[in-house]
C-alpha positions in Angstrom: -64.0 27.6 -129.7 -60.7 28.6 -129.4 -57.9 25.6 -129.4 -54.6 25.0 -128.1 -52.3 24.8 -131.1 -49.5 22.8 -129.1 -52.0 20.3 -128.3 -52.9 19.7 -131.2 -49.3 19.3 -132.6 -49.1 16.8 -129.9 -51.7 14.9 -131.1 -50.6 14.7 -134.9 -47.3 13.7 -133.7 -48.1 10.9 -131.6 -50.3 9.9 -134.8 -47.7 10.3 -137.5 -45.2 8.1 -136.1 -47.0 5.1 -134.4 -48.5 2.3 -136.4 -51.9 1.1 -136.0 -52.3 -1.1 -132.9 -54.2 -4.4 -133.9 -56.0 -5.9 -131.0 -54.6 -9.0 -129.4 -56.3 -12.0 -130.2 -58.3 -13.9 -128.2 -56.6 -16.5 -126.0 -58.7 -19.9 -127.4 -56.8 -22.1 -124.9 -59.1 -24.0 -122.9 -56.2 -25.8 -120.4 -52.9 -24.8 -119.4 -49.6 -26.1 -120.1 -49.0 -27.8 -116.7 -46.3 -29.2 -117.2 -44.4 -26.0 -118.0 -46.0 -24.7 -114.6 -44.1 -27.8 -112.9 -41.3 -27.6 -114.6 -40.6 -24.2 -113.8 -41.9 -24.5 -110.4 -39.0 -27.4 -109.7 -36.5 -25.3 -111.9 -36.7 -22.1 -109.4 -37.8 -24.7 -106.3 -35.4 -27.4 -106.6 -35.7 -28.5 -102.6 -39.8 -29.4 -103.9 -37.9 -32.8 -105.7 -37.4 -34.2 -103.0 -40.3 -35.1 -102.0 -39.7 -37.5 -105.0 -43.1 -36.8 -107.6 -41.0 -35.8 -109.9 -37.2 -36.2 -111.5 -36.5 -32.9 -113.5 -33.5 -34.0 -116.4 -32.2 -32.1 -119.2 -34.0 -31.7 -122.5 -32.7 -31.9 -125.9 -29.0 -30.6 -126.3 -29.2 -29.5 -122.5 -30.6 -25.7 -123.4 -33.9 -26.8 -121.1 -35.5 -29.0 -118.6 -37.9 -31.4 -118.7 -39.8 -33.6 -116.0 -40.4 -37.1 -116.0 -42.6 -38.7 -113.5 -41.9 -41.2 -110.7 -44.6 -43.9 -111.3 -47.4 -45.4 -113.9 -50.5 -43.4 -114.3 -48.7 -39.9 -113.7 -48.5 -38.8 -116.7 -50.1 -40.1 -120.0 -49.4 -38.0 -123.5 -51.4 -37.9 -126.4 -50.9 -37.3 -130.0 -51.8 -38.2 -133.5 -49.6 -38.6 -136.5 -50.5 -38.8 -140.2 -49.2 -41.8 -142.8 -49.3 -41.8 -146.3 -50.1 -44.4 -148.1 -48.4 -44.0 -151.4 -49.9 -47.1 -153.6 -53.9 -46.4 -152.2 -53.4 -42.5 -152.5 -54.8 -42.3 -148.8 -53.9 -40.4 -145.6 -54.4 -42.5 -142.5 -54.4 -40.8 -139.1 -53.1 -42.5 -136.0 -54.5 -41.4 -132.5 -52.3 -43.1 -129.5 -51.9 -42.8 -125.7 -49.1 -43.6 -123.8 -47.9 -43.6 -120.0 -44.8 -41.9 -119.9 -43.1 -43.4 -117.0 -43.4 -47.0 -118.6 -43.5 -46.2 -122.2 -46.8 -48.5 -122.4 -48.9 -47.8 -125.1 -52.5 -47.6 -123.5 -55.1 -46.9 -126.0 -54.6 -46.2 -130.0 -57.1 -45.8 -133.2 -56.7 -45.0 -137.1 -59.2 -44.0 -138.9 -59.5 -42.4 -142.9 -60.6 -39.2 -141.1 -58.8 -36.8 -138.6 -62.1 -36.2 -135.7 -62.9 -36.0 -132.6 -64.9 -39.7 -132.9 -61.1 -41.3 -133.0 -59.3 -39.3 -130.5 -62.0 -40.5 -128.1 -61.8 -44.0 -129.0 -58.0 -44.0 -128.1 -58.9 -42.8 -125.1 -61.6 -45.0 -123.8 -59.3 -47.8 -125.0 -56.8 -46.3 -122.4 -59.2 -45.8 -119.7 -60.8 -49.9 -120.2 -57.7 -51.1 -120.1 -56.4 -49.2 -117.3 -59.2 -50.0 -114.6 -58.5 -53.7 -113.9 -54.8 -52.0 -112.7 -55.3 -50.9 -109.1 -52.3 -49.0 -109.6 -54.5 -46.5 -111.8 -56.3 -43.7 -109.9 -57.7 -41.2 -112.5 -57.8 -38.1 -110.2 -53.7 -39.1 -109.8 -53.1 -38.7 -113.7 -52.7 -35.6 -116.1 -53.0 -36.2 -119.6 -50.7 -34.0 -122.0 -51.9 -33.0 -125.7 -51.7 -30.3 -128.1 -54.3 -28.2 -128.9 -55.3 -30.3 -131.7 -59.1 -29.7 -132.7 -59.8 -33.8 -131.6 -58.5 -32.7 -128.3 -59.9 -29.6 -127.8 -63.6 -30.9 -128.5 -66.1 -30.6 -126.0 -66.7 -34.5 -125.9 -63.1 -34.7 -126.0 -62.8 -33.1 -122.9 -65.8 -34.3 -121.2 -64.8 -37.6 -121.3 -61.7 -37.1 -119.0 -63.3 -34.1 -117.3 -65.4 -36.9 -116.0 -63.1 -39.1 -114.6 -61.1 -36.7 -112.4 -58.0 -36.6 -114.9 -56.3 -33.3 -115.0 -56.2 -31.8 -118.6 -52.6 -30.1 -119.6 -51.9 -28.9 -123.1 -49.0 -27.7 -124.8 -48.5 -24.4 -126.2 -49.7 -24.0 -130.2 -46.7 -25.1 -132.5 -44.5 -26.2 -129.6 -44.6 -30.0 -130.8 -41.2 -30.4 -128.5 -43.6 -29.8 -125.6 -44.9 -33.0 -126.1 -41.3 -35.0 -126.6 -42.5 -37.7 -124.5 -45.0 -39.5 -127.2 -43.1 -38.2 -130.2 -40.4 -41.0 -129.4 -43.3 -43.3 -130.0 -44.1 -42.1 -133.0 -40.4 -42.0 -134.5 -40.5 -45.9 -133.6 -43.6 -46.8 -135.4 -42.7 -44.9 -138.4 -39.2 -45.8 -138.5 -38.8 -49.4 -137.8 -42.6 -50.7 -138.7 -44.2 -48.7 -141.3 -41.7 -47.5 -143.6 -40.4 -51.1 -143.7 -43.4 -52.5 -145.3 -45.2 -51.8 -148.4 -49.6 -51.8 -148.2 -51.5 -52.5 -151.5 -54.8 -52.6 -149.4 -56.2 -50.9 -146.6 -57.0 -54.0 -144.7 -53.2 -54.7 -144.7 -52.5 -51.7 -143.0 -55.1 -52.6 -140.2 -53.6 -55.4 -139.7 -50.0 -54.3 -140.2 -51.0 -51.7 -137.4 -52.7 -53.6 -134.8 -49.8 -56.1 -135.0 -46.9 -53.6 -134.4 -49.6 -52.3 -131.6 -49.6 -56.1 -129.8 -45.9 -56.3 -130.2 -45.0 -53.0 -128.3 -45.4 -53.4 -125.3 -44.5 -57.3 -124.9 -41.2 -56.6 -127.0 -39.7 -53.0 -127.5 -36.8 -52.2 -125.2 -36.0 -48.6 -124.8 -33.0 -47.5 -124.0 -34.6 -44.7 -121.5 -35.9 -47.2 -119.0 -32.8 -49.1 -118.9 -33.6 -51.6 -121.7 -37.2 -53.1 -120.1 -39.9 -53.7 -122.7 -42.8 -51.5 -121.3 -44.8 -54.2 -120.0 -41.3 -54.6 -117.9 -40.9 -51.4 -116.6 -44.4 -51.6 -115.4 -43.8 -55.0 -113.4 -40.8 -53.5 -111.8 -42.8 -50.7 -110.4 -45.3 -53.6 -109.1 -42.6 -55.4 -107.7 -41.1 -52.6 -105.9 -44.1 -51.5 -104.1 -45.4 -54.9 -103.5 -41.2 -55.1 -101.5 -41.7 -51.9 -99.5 -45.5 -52.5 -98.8 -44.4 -56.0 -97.3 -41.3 -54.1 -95.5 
């Protein structure tokens, strides 16, 4: 069979100077980053804020935007952190919840081992103490994580699946995309664990479920103009209670 010489000089070319394509791989998120969808929505919509469900405010050296929400049991984030213990030679991993509009630290665990058994602990620690607060209506709230294997899990998922809650997760290695609970983190570390030295692991239960009772009775942040957390949530209250009465 006779063939087309140009053709095939085509064919070798195109060859010759391409590199071999590698196939994409597979997209293994299970959620979306919702709050990137909001974000941008309000960011190229800016007449949608005023119908006041969210404030959109500047993020980190102003080069993006972030939201914040307008009321308790919006918006929860979740996250986990690793400490070292130096003296026991032992990692300790550190699961916590936290609503972002009052700071309030909802649900938390530790645990010698980095599972799916202590990310859902947190949560149903966040969910029991959440449901004597008529303010808390599960279909209303979206909880933010990463796309850590804890939160990823099918019973992980399940749980809040269950409830109504709206999943969101932030993009793989984007830790900034989960600002709001890091702040939390910088606290705990900063100005409670590294100021205290454990020589047993029963210390450091007890050193952590202290600094958890303290938080949000005590800690004034400077982002909900100086209120404790447990403040910020009774001014909410407060507020409603006034225009409800009005």
């Amino acid at each position: 069979m006779e063939v087309n010489k140009k053709k095939i000089q085509r064919i070798l070319k195109k060859f010759r100077g391409s590199k071999a394509v590698k196939p994409k791989p597979k997209d293994e998120r299970k959620f979306p980053n919702l709050l990137i969808h909001i974000t941008k929505e309000l960011v190229n919509h800016p007449e949608k804020l005023a119908r006041g469900n969210w404030f959109l405010k500047d993020g980190k050296n102003g080069y993006r935007k972030l939201i914040e929400p307008t009321k308790p049991y919006q918006l929860w984030a979740a996250d986990w952190k690793e400490f070292q213990v130096a003296f026991l030679g032992v990692t300790v991993y550190i699961f916590a919840i936290i609503d972002v509009y009052t700071r309030q630290l909802k649900g938390f665990s530790f645990s010698l081992t980095k599972d799916v058994k202590t990310a859902l602990k947190a949560a149903q620690m966040a969910v029991v103490n959440s449901r004597k607060d008529p303010l808390f209506l599960p279909r209303n709230l979206i909880l933010h994580s990463d796309q850590g294997g804890a939160y990823i899990a099918d019973e992980h998922i399940a749980f809040w699946k269950n409830l109504g809650v709206s999943i969101s997760m932030a993009d793989k290695g984007k830790p900034t995309q989960n600002s709001y609970i890091e702040g939390f983190f910088s606290i705990l570390k900063r100005f409670w664990l590294s100021q205290q030295e454990f020589l047993t692991a029963i210390e450091v239960e007890k050193s952590l479920t202290r600094f958890f009772g303290l938080y949000n009775r005590e800690w004034k942040h400077s982002g909900i103009d100086y209120q404790t957390p447990n403040e910020r949530l009774e001014s909410y209250r407060t507020r409603q209670n006034h225009i409800f009465k009005s």
